[in-house]
C-alpha positions in Angstrom: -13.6 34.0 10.4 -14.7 31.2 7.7 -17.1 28.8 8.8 -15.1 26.3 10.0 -12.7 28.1 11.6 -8.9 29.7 11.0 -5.4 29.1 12.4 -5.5 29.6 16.2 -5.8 33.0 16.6 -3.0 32.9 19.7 0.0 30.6 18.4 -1.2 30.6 14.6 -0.6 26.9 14.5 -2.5 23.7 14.4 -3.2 22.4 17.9 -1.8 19.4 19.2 -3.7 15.8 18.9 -2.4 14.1 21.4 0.8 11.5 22.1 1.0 9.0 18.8 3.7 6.0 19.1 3.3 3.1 16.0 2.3 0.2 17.2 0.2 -1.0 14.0 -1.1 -4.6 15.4 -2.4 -2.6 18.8 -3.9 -0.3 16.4 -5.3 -2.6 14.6 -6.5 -5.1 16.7 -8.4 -1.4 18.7 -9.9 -1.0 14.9 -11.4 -4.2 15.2 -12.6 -4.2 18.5 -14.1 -1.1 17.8 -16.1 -2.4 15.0 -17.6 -5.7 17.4 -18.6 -2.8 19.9 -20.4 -1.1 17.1 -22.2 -3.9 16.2 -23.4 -4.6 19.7 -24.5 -0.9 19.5 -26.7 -2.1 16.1 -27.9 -5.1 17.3 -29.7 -2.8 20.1 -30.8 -0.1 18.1 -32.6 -1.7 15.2 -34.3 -3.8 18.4 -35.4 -0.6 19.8 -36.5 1.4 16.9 -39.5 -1.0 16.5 -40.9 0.9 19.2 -39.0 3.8 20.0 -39.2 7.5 18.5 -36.1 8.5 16.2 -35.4 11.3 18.2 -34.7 9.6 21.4 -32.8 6.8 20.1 -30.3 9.5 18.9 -30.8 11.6 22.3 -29.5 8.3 24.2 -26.4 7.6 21.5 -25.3 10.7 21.8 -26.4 11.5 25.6 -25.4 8.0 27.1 -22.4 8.1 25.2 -20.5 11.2 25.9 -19.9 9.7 29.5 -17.4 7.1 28.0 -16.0 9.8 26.1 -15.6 12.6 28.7 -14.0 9.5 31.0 -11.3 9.2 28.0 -10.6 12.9 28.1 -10.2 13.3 31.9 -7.8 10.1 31.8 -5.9 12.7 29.3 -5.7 15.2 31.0 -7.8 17.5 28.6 -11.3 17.9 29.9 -10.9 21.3 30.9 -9.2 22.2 27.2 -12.2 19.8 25.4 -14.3 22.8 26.1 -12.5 25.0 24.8 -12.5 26.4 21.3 -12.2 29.3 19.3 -14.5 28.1 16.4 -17.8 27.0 18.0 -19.3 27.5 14.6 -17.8 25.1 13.0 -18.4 22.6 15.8 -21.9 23.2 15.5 -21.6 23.1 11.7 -20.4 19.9 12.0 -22.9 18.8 15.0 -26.0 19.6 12.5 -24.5 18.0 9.5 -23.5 14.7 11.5 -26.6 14.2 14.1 -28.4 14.5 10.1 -26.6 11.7 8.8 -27.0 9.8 12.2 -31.0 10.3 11.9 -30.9 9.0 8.3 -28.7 6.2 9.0 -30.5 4.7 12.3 -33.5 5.3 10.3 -32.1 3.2 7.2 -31.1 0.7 9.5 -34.4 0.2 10.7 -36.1 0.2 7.4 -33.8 -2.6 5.4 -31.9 -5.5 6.5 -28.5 -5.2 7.7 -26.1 -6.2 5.5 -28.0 -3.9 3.2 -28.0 -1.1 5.2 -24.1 -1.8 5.6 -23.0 -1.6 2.4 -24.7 1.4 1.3 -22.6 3.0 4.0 -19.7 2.0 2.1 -20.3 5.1 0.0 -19.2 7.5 2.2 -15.5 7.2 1.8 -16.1 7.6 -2.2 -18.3 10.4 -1.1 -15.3 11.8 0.6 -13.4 12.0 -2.3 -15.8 13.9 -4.4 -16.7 16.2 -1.9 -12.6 17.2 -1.1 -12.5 18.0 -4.5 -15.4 19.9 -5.0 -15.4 21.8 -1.5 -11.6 21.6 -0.8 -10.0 21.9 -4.0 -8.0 18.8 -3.2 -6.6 17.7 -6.6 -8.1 13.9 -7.5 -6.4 12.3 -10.4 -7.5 10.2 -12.9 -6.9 6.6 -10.8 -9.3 8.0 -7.8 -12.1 9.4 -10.1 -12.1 5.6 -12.0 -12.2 4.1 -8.1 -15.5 6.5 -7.3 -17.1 5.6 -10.2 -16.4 1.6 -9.8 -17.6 2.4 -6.5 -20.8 4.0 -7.3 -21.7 1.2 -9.8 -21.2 -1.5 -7.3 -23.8 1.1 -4.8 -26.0 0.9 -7.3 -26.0 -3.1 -7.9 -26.6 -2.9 -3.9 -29.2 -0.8 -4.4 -30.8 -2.4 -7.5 -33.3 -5.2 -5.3 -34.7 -1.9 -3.6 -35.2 -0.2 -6.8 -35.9 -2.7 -9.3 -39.5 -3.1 -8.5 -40.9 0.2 -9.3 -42.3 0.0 -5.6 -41.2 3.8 -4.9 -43.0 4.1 -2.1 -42.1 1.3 -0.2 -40.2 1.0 3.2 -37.5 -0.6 1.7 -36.8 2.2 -1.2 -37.5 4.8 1.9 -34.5 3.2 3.5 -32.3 2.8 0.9 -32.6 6.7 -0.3 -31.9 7.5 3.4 -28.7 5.1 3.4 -27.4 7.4 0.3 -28.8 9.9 2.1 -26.9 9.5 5.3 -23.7 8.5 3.1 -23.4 11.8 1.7 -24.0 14.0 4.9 -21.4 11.6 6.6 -19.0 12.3 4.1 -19.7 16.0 4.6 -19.3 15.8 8.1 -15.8 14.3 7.6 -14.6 17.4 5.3 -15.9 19.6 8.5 -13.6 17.4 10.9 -10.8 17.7 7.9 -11.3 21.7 8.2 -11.4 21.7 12.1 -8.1 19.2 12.4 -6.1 22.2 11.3 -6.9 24.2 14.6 -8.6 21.5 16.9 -7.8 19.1 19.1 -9.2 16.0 18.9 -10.2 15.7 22.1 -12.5 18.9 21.3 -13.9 17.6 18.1 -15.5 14.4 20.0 -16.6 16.3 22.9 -18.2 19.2 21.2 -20.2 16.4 18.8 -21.7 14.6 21.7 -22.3 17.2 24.0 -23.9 19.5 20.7 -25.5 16.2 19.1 -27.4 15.5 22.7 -28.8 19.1 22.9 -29.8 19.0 19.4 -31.6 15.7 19.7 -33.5 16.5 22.8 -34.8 19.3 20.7 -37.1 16.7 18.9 -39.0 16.1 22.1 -41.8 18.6 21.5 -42.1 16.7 18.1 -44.0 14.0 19.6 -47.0 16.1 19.7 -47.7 17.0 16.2 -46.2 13.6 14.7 -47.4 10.4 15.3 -45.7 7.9 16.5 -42.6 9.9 17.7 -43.8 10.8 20.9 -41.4 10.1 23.6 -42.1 7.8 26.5 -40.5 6.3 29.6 -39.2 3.2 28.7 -39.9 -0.5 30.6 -36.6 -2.1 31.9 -35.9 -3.8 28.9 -36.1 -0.9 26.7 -34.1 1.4 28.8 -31.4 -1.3 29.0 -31.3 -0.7 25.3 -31.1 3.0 25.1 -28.0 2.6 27.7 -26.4 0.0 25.4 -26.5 1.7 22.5 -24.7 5.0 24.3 -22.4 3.0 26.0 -21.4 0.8 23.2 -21.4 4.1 21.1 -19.4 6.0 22.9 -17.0 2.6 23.8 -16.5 2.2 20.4 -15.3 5.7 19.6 -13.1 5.3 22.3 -11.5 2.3 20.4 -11.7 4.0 17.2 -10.1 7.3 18.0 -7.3 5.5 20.0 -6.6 2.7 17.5 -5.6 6.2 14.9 -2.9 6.5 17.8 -0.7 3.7 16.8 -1.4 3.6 13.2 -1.4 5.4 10.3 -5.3 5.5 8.4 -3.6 3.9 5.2 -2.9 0.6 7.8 -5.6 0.4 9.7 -8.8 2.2 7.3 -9.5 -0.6 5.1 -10.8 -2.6 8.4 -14.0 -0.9 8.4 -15.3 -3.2 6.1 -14.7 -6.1 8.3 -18.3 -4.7 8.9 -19.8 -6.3 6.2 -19.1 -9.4 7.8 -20.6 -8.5 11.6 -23.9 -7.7 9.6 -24.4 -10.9 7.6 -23.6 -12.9 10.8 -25.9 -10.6 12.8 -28.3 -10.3 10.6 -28.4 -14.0 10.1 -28.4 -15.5 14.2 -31.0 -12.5 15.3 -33.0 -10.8 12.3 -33.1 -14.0 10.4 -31.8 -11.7 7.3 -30.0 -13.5 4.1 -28.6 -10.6 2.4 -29.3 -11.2 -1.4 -26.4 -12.2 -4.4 -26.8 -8.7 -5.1 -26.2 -6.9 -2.1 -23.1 -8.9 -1.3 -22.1 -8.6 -5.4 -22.1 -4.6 -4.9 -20.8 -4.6 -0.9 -17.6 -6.7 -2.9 -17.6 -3.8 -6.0 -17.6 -1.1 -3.2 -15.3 -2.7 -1.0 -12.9 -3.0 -3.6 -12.6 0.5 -4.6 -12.8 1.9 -1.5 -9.6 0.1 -0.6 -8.3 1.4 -3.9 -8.9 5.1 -2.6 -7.3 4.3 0.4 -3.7 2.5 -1.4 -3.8 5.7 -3.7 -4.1 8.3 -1.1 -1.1 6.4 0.4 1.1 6.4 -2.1 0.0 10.2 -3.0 1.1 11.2 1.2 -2.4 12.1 2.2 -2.5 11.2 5.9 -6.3 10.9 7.0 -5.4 9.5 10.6 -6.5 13.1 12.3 -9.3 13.2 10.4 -10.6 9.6 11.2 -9.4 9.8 15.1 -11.7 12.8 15.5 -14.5 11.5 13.3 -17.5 9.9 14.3 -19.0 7.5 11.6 -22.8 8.1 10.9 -23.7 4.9 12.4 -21.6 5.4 15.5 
């Protein structure tokens, strides 16, 4: 068996995803929603990362949040077949690569402003691209490459305040090379989901991640003793109403994601993500007291622009991403 995974070895076809009707404004308005509940998730998180270690922040996404999510499953019917799976390689394939990305985006997040933060995670669908072609074989023709590249550009515009100084060793260059960082192993984590859509339910998919992510993070417990500052503590009330926000809201939200890929098509609904940009310029504004800078909202436009240009092309090329995104978990979330 490759590593992530075959045709089901009993029927030899791709298992089913679940009942899809189109209803494109539901879906869309469930993309949307999705994104505020996100954003409630962020608020909280970049509050508690001033004083709480890495590791449990992503121990109570990914521990507080599969609750919401195994609730959605048993309202499905499926929490007995969530468990099941032929390919737990690949699942934990995907778990390692996507609790990575997580650890470099919360910590990016933490490090820069925002709306900063924000658009650098606009990179991952470009990132997509390149990695389908390189790990997939997917054929990219001339129109996508000249989107990736735009793409990249306008990254790099974002990126220029951080990198403009010479200041290498700065927080703020720290953070941005982790928000490139955690771009490219989010991208990689949705070419996993792409392979493990061909024999897995969705259902499965999101399961699997939590329950895998949640082991995996409480593995960074015994780090607290050997790295300063990343010891973990029992949090005060305040804190620990934090740490269950940030679940809730994580696991809420991919909830409202994965169902709003029920009614409508990824080419429809996709390009919403970067409704995001706006959440982090007015949340960044009324609580950090950010003002993003001309050039970060210069290069968030660049990148905007041809990532909805990927999206149109792989539309009018047939490439339906809707499994993929209804089972994927962006690195944020």
């Amino acid at each position: 068996m490759s590593l992530f995974g075959a045709r089901n070895r009993v029927s030899g076809t791709p298992a089913p995803t679940g009942m899809t009707r189109q209803a494109p404004l539901l879906g869309i308005a469930l993309k949307l929603s999705s994104t505020i509940v996100f954003y409630i998730m962020l608020t909280a998180l970049k509050i508690a990362a001033e004083t709480v270690p890495m590791g449990q922040l992503v121990f109570a996404r990914n521990f507080f949040g599969l609750f919401p999510v195994l609730l959605m499953v048993s309202m499905r019917g499926e929490l007995g077949l969530a468990f099941t799976t032929s390919n737990p390689v690949g699942h934990m394939t995907r778990a390692i690569i996507g609790l990575t990305a997580m650890v470099c985006s919360f910590t990016a997040l933490h490090l820069l402003p925002l709306p900063d933060a924000t658009a650098i995670g606009f990179a991952t669908p470009l990132m997509v691209v390149v990695f389908a072609f390189f790990l997939l074989k997917e054929k990219v023709r001339i129109y996508r490459w000249s989107a990736v590249g735009v793409g990249f550009l306008g990254i790099l515009v974002v990126l220029s305040p951080h990198l403009g100084k010479g200041e290498f060793d700065s927080t703020a260059t720290i953070g941005a090379f982790l928000g490139v960082l955690a771009a490219a192993f989010a991208a990689l984590a949705m070419i996993t989901v792409r392979k493990l859509c061909e024999t897995e339910r969705t259902s499965t998919i999101v399961t699997w991640f939590s329950g895998a992510s949640s082991v995996l993070a409480l593995l960074t417990f015994p780090l607290g003793y050997f790295l300063p500052g990343q010891a973990w503590f029992i949090p005060d009330a305040f804190t620990g109403m934090l740490l269950l926000i940030i679940g809730l809201a994580g696991g809420v939200g991919q909830i409202l994601l994965t169902q709003s890929y029920r009614f409508a098509d990824a080419s429809t609904i996709a390009p919403f993500d970067y409704v995001n940009m706006l959440w982090a310029i007015i949340v960044g504004w009324l609580v950090f007291s950010e003002v993003p800078e001309r050039a970060v909202v210069l290069g968030a436009v660049i990148v905007i622009a041809a990532g909805v240009f990927v999206i149109y092309r792989e539309h009018r090329l047939g490439l339906d991403r809707t499994k993929d995104r209804r089972a994927s978990s962006p690195s944020k979330a």
